[in-house]
N, C-alpha and C positions, 0 to 999 in steps of 0.2 A: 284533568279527567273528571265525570261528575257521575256517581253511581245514583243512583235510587233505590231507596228501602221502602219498603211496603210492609203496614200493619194493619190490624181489623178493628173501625172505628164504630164504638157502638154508643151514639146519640138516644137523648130521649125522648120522647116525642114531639115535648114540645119544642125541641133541638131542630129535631126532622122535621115539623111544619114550617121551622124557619128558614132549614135549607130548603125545603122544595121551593118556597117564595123565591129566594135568593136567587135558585134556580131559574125560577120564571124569569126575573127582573133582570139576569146577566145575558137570557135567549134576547130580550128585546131590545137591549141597550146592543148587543152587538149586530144584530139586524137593523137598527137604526143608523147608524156608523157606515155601515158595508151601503143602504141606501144611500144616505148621503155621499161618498164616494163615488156611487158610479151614477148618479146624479151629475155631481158637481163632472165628471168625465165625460157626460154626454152630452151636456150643455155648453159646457165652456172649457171641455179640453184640458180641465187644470186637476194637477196630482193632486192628491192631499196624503201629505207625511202623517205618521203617527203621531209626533206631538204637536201637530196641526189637530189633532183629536184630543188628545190630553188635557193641553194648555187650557183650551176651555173649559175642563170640567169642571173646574175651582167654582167658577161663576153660574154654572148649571146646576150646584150642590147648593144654592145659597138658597132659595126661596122656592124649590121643589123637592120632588117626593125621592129626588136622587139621593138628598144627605139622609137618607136614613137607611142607605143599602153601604156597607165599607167602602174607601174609597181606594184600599189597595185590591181589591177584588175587580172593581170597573177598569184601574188601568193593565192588568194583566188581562181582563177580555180584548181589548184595546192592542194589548200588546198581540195576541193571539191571531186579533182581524190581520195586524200587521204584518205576521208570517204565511197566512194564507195568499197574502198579496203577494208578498218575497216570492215565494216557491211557485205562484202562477207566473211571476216575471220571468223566472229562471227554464219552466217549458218553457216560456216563447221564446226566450232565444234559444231554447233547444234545438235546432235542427232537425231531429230525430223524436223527440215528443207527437205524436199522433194527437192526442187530445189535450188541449191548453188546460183545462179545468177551471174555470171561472169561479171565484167563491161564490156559495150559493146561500141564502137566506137558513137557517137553521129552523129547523121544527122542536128541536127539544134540546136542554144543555142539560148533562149529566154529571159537569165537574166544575167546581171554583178555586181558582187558583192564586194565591196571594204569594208574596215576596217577605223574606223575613228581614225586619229593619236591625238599623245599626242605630247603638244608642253611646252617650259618651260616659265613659267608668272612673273615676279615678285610681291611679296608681298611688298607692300607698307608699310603694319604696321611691319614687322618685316625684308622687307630690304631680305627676304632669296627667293630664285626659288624654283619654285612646277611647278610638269609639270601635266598638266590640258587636259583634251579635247576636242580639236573643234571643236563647233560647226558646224553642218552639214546642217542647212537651219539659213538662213541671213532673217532677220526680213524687211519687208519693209513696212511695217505700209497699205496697201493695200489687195486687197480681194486673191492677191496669190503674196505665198512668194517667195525664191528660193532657189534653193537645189546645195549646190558645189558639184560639178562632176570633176574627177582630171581629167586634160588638155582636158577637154569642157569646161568648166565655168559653169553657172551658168541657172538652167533651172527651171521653174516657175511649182510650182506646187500649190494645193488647198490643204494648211491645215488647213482642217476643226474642228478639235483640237489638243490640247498640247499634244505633248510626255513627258512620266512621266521617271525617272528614267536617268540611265548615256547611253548615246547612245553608242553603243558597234561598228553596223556594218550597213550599209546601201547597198541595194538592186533596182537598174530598174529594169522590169521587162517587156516585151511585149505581151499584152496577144488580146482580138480579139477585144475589143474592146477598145483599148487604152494604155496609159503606165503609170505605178502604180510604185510607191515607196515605200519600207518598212523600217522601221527604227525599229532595233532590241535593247531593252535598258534592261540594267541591275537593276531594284529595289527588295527592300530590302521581303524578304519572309512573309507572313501574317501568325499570328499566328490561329491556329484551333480555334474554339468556341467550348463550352459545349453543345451536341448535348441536345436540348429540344423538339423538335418534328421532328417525319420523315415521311417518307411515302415510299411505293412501287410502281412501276411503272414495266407494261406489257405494252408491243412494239406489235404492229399489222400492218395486212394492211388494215384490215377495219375500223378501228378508230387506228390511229398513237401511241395514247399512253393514257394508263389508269391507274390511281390512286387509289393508295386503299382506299381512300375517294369516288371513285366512279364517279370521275370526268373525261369526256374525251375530249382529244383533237380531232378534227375531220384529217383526212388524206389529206391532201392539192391533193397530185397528181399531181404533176407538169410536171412532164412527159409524164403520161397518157392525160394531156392537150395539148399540145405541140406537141406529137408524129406525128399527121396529117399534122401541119405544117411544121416537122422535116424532114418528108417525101416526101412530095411536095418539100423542097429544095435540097433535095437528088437526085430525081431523074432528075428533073432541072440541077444538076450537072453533073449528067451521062451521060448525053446530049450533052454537051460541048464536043469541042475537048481536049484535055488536055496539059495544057501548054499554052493557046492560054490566052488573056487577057479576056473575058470575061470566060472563067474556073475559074482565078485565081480570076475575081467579086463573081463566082457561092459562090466558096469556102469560101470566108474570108463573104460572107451572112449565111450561113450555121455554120460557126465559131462564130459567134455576138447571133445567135440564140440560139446553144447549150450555149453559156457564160454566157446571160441570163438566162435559166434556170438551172445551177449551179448556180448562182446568186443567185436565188430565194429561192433554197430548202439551201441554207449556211444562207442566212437570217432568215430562217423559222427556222434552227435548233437552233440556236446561243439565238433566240427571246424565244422559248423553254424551252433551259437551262437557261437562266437569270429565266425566271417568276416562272420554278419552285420552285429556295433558294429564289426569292425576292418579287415577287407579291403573292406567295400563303402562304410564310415565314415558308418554311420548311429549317430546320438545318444541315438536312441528310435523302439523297435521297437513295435508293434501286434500282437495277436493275438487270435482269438476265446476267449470262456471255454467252453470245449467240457466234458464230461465222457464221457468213453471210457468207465468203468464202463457205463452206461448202452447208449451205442453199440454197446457186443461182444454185447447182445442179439439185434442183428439177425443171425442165423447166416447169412447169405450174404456180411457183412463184416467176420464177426466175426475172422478170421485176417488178414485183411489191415490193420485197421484196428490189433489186436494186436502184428503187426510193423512198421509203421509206427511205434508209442508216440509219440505224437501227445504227450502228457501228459508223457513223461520231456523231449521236447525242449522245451516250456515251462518246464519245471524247471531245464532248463539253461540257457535265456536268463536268467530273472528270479534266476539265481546268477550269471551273469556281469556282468548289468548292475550288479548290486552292489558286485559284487569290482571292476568300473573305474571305477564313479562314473557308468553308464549309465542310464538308463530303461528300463523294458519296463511295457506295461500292456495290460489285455486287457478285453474290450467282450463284449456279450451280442451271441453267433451268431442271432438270429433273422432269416432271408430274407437274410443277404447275398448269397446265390445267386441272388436270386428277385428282385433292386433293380436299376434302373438306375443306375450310378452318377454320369452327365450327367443325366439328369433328376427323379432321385431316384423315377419310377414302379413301384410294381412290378407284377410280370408277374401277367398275368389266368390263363394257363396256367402250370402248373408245371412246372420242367424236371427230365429225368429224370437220372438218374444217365451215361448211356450220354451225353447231351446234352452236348457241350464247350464249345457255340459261345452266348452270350448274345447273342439282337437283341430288342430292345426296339422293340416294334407303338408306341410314342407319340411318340422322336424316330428312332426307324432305327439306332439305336447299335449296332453287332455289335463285339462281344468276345467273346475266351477266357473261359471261365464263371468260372477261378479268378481271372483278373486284374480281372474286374468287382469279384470278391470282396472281393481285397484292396483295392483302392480305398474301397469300402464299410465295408471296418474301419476304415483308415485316417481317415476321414471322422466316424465315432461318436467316434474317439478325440477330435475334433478339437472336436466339438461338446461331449464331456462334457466338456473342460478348460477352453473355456470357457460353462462353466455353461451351454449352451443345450441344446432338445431335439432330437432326430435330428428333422427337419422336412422336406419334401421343395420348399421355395423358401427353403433356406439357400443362399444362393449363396458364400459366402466360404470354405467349405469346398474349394471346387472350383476356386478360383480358386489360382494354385503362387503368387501374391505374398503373396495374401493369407494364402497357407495358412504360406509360411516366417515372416511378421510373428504368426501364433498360434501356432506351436510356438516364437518366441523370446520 
C-alpha cells in the first residue's frame, strides 16, 4: 500500500526561478513526446512504448540543452505521457466510456516529479553491499528540514511529521498558494478487523450526512459562503486588461481564494472520515453507490450537490478504511428515501425534495427522511453480506441482536 505525506516547501527565489524553468522545459519535452507518438500513429500505424522514449534520451542529453535539466525528472514526465496513454487505452475498450479522452498537448506543468534512487551501503557486520535508499530530506535538527532536489540542491521545507514506510517518489508541486512536497512511500498493508458494529450513512444537501443512529452532520457550505466574495474577484478580474501586471495580481488573488476553499471542504471531508471508524467506533460504514456526474445535471442542484462532493467523501472513507484495517461498502441507491424501513413498504406517493418528514400510510412509522434513509442502507448492506435479497419480510435485518450476530 503507498500513503502520501504532504509538506510546505519554501524555495528561494533564485530556487523558484529554477523551478519555473524546469517547469517550462518538462511542458515541452512532454508535448514533444505525445507529438511524436501520435505522428508516428498516424503515419505509420506504429506504437511507441515508453522506453521506446527513454532509451534515447541518453543520446539526446549528450550535445544539447537536455543535459542540463535532471535526467530523473525527464523520465518520470515520460513515465506520466505513459499513463495518460494506459488510461485512454483502458476507455476504449470500455464499453461504457462515452468519451475516449485523448491526451492533449499541455499549456502549463505545475509539478516535477522524480524517483528516489538506490545506492549501495556496506554492511559492517557481515562485510557484504545492500543497496538502500536515500534519503530524500537531510535532518537538520531545526524548525525546517531540507529536501534534495537533483542539480538544485537543497530546499527548506516544514515537516511537520514523519513519513512512515520506504520512500518510493517525491513530488514539487506549484499551486496558488505556494510550493508543496509530496512524498510517496511504500508501507506494509493492514490487516481487516472483525466488523462488530456499523452503520449507514445518507449524503444530503441539507444536512451533509446522516447516520442511522440518527446522528447528523450539519452541511458546512463552503462555497455557498465564499461565492460573493468569489464573485467580487471575478469581476475585479474582468476589469483588468489582460496580460497587464495587475491582471496577472487580479488572478493569482482569485487563485489563493478558490485554493482556500478547496482547502477547507478537503479538510472537512478527511475530518469526516476519520471520526466516523474512530471517534464514533464504527468497524464498517455503509454508503449508497451514487454517481454525482450524472446528478450536477439537474441545474437547480447542481451547485449544491457540487459543493457538497458527495463522491470525494466516499473516496475518503474507503481510503481510510484501508489505511486502519476498516470496512466501508456501498449498496445500490434505489428508493432508500421512498422505503419504510420497519416495514420494508414503499411509499405509494413520492416524497419531494422539500419533504423531511417520512410516515409510512402501512405501519404509521414517522421519521426524518434521511435517517429512514440510512437505516435502509444499512439494511441492503446486511442482506448482501449475507447472501440474501433485499425482501420486504426479512426480519433479521431489523432486529440490533440479530443484526450485531451478522456483522460479526
Amino acid at each position: 500500500m503507498k500513503r502520501r505525506f504532504k509538506y510546505r516547501a519554501y524555495p528561494t527565489l533564485a530556487q523558484e526561478r529554477w523551478l519555473y524553468a524546469e517547469l517550462k522545459h518538462q511542458k515541452k519535452l512532454y508535448n514533444y513526446m505525445l507529438e511524436m507518438r501520435s505522428q508516428m500513429w498516424e503515419y505509420g500505424s506504429v506504437s511507441v512504448s515508453m522506453y521506446e522514449q527513454i532509451n534515447p534520451l541518453s543520446k539526446l542529453r549528450e550535445n544539447s540543452h537536455y543535459s542540463e535539466h535532471p535526467q530523473d525528472l525527464q523520465v518520470s514526465t515520460l513515465k506520466r505521457l505513459n499513463a495518460a496513454y494506459d488510461n485512454f487505452f483502458d476507455r476504449c475498450q470500455d464499453g461504457k466510456a462515452k468519451k475516449k479522452g485523448h491526451p492533449k498537448f499541455k499549456r502549463s506543468v505545475r509539478s516535477v516529479t522524480w524517483s528516489v534512487r538506490k545506492s549501495k551501503v556496506k554492511d559492517k557486520a557481515t562485510g557484504t553491499f545492500k543497496r538502500v535508499r536515500q534519503k530524500p530530506i537531510r535532518k537538520t535538527g531545526t524548525r525546517l528540514d531540507r529536501l534534495k532536489v537533483p542539480k538544485l540542491g537543497e530546499v527548506e521545507i516544514r515537516r511537520h511529521r514523519p513519513f512512515l514506510g520506504d520512500p518510493k517518489e517525491v513530488t514539487l508541486k506549484k499551486t496558488a498558494r505556494g510550493w508543496y512536497c509530496f512524498i510517496v512511500c511504500e508501507v506494509p498493508d493492514t490487516l481487516k478487523c472483525v466488523p462488530k458494529s456499523a452503520c449507514g450513512i445518507d449524503v444530503g444537501t441539507y444536512d451533509f450526512l446522516t447516520t442511522s443512529d440518527g446522528e447528523t452532520t450539519p452541511n458546512p457550505r463552503f462555497y455557498r459562503t465564499a461565492e460573493r466574495k468569489l464573485a467580487k474577484l471575478q469581476r475585479v478580474l474582468s476589469r483588468r486588461q489582460r496580460g497587464s501586471k495587475r491582471w496577472y495580481k487580479a488572478k493569482d488573488t482569485l487563485a489563493k481564494q478558490a485554493d482556500i476553499v478547496a482547502c477547507q471542504r478537503l479538510d472537512f471531508l478527511a475530518k469526516t472520515a476519520y471520526s466516523l471508524f474512530h471517534h464514533k467506533g464504527f468497524d464498517a460504514v455503509v454508503a449508497e453507490k451514487l454517481k454525482p456526474s450524472n446528478m450536477v445535471k439537474y441545474r437547480y442542484l447542481a451547485k449544491s450537490i457540487s459543493d457538497a462532493s458527495w463522491g470525494m467523501c466516499f473516496d475518503w472513507c474507503d481510503w481510510v478504511a484501508k489505511r486502519d484495517g476498516k470496512h466501508f461498502h456501498q449498496v445500490p441507491p434505489h428508493n432508500t428515501s421512498q422505503t419504510c424501513s420497519e416495514c420494508c413498504q414503499k411509499s405509494p406517493i413520492k416524497l419531494k425534495l422539500s419533504q423531511r418528514v417520512f410516515h409510512c400510510p402501512s405501519c404509521g412509522l414517522k421519521l426524518d427522511r434521511d435517517h429512514n434513509a440510512a437505516l435502509n442502507i444499512l439494511h441492503r448492506a446486511a442482506c448482501a453480506l449475507r447472501g440474501e435479497v433485499w425482501d420486504a419480510i426479512l426480519y433479521e435485518t431489523r432486529n440490533p441482536l440479530l443484526q450485531q450476530a451478522c456483522w460479526g
